[in-house]
SEBANU-864255 format. One line per field, with one value per residue (C-alpha): residue in three letters; x, y, z; chain; residue number from 0. Coordinates in nm, 2 decimals. Example, Ala and Ser with C-alpha at 12.3 -4.5 7.8 and 13.67 -1.06 7.14 Angstrom:
! residues 2
rest: c(ALA  SER)
px: c(1.23  1.37)
py: c(-0.45  -0.11)
pz: c(0.78  0.71)
kette: c(A  A)
nr: c(0  1)
END
This chain:
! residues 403
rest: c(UNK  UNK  UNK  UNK  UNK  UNK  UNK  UNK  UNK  UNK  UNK  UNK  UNK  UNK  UNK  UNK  UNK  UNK  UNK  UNK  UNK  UNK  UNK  UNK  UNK  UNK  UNK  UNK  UNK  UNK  UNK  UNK  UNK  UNK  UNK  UNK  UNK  UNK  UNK  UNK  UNK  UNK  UNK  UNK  UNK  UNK  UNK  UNK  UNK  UNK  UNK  UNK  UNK  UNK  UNK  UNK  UNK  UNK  UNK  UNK  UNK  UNK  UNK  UNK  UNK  UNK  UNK  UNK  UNK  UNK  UNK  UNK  UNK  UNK  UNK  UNK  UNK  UNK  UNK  UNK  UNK  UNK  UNK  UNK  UNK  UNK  UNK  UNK  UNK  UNK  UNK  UNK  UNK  UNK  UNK  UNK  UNK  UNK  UNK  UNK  UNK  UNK  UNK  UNK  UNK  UNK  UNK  UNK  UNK  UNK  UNK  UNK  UNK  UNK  UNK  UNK  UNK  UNK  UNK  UNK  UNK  UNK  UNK  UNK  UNK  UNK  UNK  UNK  UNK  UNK  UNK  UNK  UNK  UNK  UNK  UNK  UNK  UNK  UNK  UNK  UNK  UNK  UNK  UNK  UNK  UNK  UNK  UNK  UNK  UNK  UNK  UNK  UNK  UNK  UNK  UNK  UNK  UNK  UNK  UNK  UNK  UNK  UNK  UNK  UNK  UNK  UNK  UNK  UNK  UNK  UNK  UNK  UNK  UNK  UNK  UNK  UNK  UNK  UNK  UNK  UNK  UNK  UNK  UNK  UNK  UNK  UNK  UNK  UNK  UNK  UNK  UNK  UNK  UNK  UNK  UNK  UNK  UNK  UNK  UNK  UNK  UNK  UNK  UNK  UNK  UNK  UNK  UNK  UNK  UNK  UNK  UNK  UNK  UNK  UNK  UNK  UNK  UNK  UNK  UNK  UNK  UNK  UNK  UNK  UNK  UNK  UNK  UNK  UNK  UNK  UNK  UNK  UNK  UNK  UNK  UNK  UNK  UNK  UNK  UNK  UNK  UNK  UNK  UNK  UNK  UNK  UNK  UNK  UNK  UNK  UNK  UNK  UNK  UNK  UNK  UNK  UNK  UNK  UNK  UNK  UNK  UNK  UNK  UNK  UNK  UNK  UNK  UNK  UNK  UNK  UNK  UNK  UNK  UNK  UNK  UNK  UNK  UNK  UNK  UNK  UNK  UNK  UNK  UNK  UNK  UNK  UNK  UNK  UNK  UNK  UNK  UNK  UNK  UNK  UNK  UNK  UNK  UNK  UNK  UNK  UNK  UNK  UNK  UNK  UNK  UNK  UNK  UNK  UNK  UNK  UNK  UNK  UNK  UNK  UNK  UNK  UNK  UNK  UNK  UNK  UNK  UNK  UNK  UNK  UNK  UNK  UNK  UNK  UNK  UNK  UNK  UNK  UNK  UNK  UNK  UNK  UNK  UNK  UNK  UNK  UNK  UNK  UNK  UNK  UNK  UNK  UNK  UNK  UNK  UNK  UNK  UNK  UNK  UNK  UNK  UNK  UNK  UNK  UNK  UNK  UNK  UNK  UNK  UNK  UNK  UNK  UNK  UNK  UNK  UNK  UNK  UNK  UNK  UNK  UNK  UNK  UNK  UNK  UNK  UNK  UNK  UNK  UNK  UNK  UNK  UNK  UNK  UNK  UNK  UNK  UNK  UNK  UNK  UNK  UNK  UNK  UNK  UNK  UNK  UNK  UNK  UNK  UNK)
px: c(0.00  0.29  0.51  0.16  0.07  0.49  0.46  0.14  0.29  0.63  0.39  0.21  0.55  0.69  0.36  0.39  0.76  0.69  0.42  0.65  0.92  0.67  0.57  0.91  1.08  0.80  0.78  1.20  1.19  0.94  1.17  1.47  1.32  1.21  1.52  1.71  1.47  1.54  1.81  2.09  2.16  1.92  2.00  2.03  2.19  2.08  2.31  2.33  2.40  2.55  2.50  2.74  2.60  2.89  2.92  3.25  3.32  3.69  3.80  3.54  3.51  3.79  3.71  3.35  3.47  3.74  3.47  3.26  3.53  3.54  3.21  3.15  2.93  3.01  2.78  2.79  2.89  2.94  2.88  2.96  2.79  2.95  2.68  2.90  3.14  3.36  3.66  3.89  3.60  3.58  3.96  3.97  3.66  3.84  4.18  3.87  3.75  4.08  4.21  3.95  3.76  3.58  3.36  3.37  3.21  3.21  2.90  2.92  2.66  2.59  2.51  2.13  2.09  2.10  1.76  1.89  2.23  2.03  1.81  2.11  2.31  1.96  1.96  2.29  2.21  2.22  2.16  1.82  1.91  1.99  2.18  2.24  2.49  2.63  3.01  3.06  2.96  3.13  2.97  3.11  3.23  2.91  2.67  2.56  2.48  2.27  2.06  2.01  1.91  1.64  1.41  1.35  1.01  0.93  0.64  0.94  1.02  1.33  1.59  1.66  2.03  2.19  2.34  2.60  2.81  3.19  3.32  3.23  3.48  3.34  3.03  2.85  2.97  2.85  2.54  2.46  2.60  2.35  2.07  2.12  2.09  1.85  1.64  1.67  1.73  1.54  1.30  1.31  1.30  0.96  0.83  0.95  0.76  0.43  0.53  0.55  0.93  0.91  1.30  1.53  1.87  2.07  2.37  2.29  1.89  1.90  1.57  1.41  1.51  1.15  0.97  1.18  1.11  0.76  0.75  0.93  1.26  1.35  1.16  1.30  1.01  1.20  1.51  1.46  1.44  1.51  1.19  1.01  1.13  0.96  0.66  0.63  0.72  0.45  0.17  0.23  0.21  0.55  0.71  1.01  1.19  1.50  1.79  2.02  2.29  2.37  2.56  2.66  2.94  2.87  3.08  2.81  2.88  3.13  3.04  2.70  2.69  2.68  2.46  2.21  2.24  2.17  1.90  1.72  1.74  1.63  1.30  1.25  1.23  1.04  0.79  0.73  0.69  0.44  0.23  0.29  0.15  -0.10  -0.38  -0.23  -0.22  -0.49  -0.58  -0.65  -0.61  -0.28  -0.24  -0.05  0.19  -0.09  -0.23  0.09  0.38  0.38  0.20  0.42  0.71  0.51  0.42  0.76  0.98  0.64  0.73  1.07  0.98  0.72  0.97  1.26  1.05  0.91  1.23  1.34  1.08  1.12  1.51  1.45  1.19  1.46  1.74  1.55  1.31  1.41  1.14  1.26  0.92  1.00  0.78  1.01  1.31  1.13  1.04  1.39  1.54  1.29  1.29  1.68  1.62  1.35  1.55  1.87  1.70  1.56  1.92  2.05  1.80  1.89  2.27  2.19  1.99  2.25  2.54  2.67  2.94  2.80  3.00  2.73  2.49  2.72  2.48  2.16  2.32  2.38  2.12  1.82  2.09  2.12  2.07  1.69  1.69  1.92  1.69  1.41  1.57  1.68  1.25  1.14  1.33  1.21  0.84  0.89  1.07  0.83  0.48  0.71  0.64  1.06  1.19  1.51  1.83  2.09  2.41  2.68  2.87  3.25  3.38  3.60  3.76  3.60  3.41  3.56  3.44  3.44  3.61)
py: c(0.00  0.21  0.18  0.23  0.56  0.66  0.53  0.72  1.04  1.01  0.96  1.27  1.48  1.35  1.44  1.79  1.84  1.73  2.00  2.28  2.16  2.21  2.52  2.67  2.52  2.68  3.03  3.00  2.94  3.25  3.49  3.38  3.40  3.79  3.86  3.76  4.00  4.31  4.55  4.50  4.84  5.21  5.46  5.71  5.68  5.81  5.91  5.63  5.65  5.32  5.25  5.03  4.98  4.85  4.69  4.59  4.48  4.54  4.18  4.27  4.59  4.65  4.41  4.56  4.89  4.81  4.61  4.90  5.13  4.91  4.93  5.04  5.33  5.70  5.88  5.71  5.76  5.54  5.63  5.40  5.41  5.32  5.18  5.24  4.98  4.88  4.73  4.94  4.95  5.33  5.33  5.14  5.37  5.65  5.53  5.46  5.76  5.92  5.76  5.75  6.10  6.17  5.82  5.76  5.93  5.84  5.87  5.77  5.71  5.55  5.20  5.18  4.83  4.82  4.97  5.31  5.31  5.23  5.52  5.75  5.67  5.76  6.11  6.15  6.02  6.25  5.97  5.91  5.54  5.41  5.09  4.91  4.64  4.45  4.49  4.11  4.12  4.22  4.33  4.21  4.50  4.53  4.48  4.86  4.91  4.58  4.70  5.06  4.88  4.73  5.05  5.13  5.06  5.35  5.13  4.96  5.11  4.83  4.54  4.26  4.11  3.76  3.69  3.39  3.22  3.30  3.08  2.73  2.52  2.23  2.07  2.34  2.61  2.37  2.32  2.67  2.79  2.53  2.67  3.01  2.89  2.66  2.78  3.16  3.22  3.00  3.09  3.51  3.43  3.20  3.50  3.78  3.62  3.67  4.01  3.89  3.90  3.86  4.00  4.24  4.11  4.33  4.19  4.39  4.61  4.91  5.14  5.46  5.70  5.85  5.49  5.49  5.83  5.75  5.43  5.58  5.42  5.11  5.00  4.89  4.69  4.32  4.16  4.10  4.53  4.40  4.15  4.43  4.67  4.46  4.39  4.76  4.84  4.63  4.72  5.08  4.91  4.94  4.66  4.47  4.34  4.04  4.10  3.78  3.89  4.19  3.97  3.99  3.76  3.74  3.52  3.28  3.12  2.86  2.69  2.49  2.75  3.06  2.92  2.83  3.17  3.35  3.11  3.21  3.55  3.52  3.26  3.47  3.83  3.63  3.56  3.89  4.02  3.79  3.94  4.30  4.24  4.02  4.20  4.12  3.74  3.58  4.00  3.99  4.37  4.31  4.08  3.81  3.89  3.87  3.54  3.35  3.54  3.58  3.28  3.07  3.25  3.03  2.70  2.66  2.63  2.40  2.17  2.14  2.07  1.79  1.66  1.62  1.42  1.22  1.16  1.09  0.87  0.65  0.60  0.53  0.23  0.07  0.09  0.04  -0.15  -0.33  -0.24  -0.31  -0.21  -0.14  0.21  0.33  0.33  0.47  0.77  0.80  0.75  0.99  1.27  1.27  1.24  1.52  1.75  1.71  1.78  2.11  2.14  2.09  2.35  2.62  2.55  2.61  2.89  3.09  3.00  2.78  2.54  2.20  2.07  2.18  1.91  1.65  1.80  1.66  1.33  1.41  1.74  1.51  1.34  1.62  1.97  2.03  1.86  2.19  2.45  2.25  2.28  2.66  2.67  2.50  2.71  3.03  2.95  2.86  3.17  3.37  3.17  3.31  3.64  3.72  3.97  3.82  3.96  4.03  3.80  3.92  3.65  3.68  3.83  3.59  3.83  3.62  3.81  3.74  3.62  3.29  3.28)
pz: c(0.00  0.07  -0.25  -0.42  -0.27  -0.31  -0.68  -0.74  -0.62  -0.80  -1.13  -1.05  -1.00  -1.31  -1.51  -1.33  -1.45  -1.81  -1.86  -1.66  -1.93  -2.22  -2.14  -2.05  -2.36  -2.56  -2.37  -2.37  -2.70  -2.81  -2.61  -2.79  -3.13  -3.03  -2.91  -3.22  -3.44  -3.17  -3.25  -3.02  -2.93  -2.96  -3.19  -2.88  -2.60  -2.28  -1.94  -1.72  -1.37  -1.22  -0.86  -0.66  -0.28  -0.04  0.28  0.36  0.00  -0.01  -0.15  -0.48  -0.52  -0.76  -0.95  -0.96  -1.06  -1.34  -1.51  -1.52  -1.63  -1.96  -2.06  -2.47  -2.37  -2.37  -2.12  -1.79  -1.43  -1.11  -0.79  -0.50  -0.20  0.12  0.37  0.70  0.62  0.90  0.69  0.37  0.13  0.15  0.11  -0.19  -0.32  -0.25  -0.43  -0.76  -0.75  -0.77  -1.01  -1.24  -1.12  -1.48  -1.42  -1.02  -0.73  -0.38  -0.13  0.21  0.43  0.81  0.84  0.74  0.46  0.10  0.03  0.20  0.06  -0.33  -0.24  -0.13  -0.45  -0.67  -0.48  -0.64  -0.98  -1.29  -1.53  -1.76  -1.66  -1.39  -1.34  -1.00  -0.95  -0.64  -0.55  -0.56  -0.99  -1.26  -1.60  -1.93  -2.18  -2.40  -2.07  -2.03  -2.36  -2.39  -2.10  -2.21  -2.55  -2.37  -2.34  -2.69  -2.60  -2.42  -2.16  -2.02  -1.68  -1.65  -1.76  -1.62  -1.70  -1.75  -1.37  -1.40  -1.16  -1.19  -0.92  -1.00  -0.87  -0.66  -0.66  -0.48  -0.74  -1.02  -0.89  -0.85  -1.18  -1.34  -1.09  -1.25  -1.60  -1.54  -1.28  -1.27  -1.64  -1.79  -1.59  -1.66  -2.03  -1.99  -1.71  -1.95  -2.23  -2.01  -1.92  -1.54  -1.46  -1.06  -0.95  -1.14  -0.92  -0.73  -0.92  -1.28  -1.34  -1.53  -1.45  -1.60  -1.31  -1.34  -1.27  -0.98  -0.83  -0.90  -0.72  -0.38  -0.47  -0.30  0.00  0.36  0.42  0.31  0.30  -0.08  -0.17  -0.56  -0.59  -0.38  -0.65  -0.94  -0.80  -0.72  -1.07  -1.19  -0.97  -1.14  -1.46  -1.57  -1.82  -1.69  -2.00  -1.95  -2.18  -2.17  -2.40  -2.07  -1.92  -1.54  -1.33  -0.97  -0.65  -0.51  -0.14  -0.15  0.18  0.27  0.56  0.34  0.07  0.33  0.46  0.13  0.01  0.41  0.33  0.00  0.06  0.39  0.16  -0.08  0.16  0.28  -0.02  -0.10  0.21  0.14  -0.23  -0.14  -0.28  -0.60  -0.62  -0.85  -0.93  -1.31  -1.20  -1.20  -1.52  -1.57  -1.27  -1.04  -1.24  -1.29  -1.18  -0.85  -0.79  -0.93  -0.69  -0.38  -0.60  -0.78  -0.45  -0.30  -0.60  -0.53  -0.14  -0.25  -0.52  -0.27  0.04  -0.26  -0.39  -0.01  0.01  -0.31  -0.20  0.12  0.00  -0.23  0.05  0.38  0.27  0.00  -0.28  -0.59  -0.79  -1.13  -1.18  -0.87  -1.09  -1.42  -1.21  -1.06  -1.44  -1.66  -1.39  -1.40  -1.83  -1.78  -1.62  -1.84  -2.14  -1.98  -1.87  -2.19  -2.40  -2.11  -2.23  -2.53  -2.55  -2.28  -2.50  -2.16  -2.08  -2.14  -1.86  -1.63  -1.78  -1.55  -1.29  -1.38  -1.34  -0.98  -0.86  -0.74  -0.48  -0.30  -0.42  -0.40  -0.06  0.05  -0.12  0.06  0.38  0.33  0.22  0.52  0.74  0.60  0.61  0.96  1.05  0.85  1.03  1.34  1.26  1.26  1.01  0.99  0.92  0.63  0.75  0.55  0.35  0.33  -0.01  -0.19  -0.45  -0.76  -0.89  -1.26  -1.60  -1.71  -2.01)
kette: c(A  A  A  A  A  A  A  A  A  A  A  A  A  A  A  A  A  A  A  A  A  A  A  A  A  A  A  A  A  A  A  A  A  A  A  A  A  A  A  A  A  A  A  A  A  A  A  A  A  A  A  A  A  A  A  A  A  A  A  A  A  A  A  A  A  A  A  A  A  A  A  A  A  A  A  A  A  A  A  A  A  A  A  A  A  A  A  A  A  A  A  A  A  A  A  A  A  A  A  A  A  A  A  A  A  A  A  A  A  A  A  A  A  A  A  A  A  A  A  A  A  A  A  A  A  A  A  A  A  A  A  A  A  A  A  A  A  A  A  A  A  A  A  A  A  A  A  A  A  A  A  A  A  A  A  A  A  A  A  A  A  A  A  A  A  A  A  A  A  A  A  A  A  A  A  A  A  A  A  A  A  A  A  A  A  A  A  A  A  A  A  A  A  A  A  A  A  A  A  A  A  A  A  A  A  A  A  A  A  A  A  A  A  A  A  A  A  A  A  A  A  A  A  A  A  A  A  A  A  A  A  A  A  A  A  A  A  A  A  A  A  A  A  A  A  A  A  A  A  A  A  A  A  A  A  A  A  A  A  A  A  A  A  A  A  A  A  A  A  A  A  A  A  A  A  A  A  A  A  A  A  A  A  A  A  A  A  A  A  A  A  A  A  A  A  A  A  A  A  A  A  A  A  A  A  A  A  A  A  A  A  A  A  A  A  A  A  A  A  A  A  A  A  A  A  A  A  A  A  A  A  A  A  A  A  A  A  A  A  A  A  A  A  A  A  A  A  A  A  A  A  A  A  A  A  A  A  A  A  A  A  A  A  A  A  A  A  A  A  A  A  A  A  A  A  A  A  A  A  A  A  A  A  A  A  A  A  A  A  A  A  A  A  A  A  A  A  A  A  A  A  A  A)
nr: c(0  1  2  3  4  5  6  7  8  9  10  11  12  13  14  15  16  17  18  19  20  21  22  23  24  25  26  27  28  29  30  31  32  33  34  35  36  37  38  39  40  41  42  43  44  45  46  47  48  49  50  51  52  53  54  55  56  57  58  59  60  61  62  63  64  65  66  67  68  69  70  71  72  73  74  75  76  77  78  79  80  81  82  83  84  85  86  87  88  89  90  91  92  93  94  95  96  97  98  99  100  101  102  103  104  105  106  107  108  109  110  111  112  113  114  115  116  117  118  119  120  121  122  123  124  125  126  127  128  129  130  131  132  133  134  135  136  137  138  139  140  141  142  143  144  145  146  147  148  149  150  151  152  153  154  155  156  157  158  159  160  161  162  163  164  165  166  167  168  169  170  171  172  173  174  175  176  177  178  179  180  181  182  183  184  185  186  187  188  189  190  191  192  193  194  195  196  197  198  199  200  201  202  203  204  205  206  207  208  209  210  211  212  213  214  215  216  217  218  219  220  221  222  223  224  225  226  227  228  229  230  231  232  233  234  235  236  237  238  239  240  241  242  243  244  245  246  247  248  249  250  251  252  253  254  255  256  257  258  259  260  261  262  263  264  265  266  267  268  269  270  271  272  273  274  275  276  277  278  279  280  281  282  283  284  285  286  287  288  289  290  291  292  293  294  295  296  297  298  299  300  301  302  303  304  305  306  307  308  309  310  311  312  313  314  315  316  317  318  319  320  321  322  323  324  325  326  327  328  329  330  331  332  333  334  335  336  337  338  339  340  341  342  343  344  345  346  347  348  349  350  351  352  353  354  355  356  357  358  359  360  361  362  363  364  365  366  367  368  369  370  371  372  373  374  375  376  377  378  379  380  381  382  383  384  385  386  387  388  389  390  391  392  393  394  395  396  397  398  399  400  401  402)
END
């Protein structure tokens, strides 16, 4: 009765994951196709002001800044905002903006969060556009001028970028660069498709300076200020377009420690943003971000929780208890095919290192379970009523692209 009702389920979550890999190969698939047909670049090009929030982001932010320094656009500025750091990342801001003082400024506030040190470098801003980036990324030559070229349509109020992992050594860093192919940029070109995009990153959004000042700027009100952002931006009826050719490199955690602390804070936010917008979910008001996208923001990670215990619980009946039923291992096998072939098509499509396809062979052993734990975790500290806190990972110094 058991490996029925385990069998039944595992049939159920591989139907479910067939028809999500439809659809996203289809929606992937349209967004490519328009992308090819758009212009690259706009005819005019506006002043963009580049915003660079720091908290003690010595170890990166050079790298940061010399990437930006490269950029193939004319009219641009940077302005790096020190949030009270405590370590030599206004020393190494001042040294940038010395050197370089017809593209750097320096702002320094007290310690108050990212949100306030965002809004501080947007009081600053002289730009038409305004770009934000985190001090552990690194933009790619051609990056700025692929985002500005994102608002020839004049009813987009932003554009998303490509984030990729630069550090990938180890089976954590693998893992996670295939995540962000896979599961975050895949994802944005099947959300952009449907004109629901739920998170411009921190680590590379450009922004019409006016949607911003519109909106308030960024909010304190969650631990995830760029998903807050978005939804904000949509709720005024702005278009959030994802550009994949803008490429951005960012350092992800290289211990299970830090990745668990990231993917708290980011669930946690991702929560409380759900119940400050909450008027907007299933709000045909809203369109298809209140239908689909944010929606989906709860239900995707619910998957993964209910495909992980089921996976749990289909190992532990061929090991423990010695069930050797034959459906159990067809679900095992065509979930592991299913996902590769997704895999493979998100490769493709991002122009990616097929080396990360070695991780479908190996993902449903153990990755999902940690984003399932890291989920768990946050729903309980959410049902808690705690706000949480930001938990600053160590800086690395890898913020570099892979080439």
């Amino acid at each position: 009765m058991l490996t029925d009702t385990i069998g039944a389920v595992g049939v159920l979550l591989l139907t479910v994951l067939v028809v999500r890999l439809i659809c996203f190969l289809v929606l992937s698939t349209l967004h490519a196709r328009g992308e090819r047909r758009a212009l690259p670049y706009q005819a005019v090009y506006p002043s963009v002001s580049i915003i660079v929030p720091c908290f003690n982001e010595e170890a990166v932010l050079e790298n940061c800044i010399r990437s930006l320094l490269m950029q193939w656009y004319g009219d641009y500025e940077i302005i790096i905002v020190d949030d009270g750091s405590t370590d030599a990342t206004a020393s190494v801001a001042a040294s940038l903006a010395s050197a370089y003082p017809a593209h750097v400024r320096t702002v320094s506030q007290a310690n108050g969060g990212k949100a306030r040190a965002l809004n501080e470098g947007l009081r600053h801003a002289r730009g038409e556009i305004v770009v934000t980036i985190d001090a552990d990324s690194m933009f790619l030559p051609d990056t700025l001028a692929r985002l500005v070229g994102g608002f020839t349509n004049p009813e987009v109020g932003a554009v998303c970028g490509n984030v990729k992992v630069a550090n990938r050594a180890g089976a954590l860093g693998l893992h996670q660069a295939a995540e962000y192919v896979l599961g975050l940029n895949l994802d944005r070109r099947a959300f952009a498709q449907l004109s629901c995009v739920q998170v411009i990153p921190g680590a590379i959004g450009a922004f019409r300076k006016s949607a911003l000042m519109q909106v308030g700027g960024y909010s304190s009100d969650t631990l995830v200020e760029d998903m807050d952002l978005t939804i904000t931006l949509a709720r005024h009826g702005y278009v959030v377009r994802y550009v994949s050719t803008a490429v951005a490199y960012t350092e992800a955690p290289e211990t299970l420690h830090g990745f668990l602390t990231q993917r708290h804070r980011w669930l946690l936010g991702g929560f409380q943003v759900l119940a400050k917008h909450r008027d907007m979910l299933f709000n045909p008001r809203y369109g298809l971000m209140g239908i689909i996208g944010l929606p989906y923001f709860f239900f995707g990670p619910l998957m993964i929780i209910v495909g992980s215990f089921s996976y749990l619980a289909l190992f532990a009946s061929l090991v423990l208890w010695g069930v050797t039923d034959t459906i159990m291992f067809q679900i095992i096998f065509w979930g592991i095919i299913v996902q590769a072939g997704l895999l493979l098509w998100a490769i493709k499509l991002d122009g990616e290192d097929s080396r990360l396809l070695r991780v479908a062979f190996t993902n449903v052993f153990w990755y999902p379970h940690l984003v399932t734990y890291a989920y768990v975790r946050a729903l309980v500290t959410f049902m808690r009523g705690e706000r949480g806190t930001w938990k600053k990972l160590p800086r690395l110094g890898k913020n570099v692209a892979i080439v």
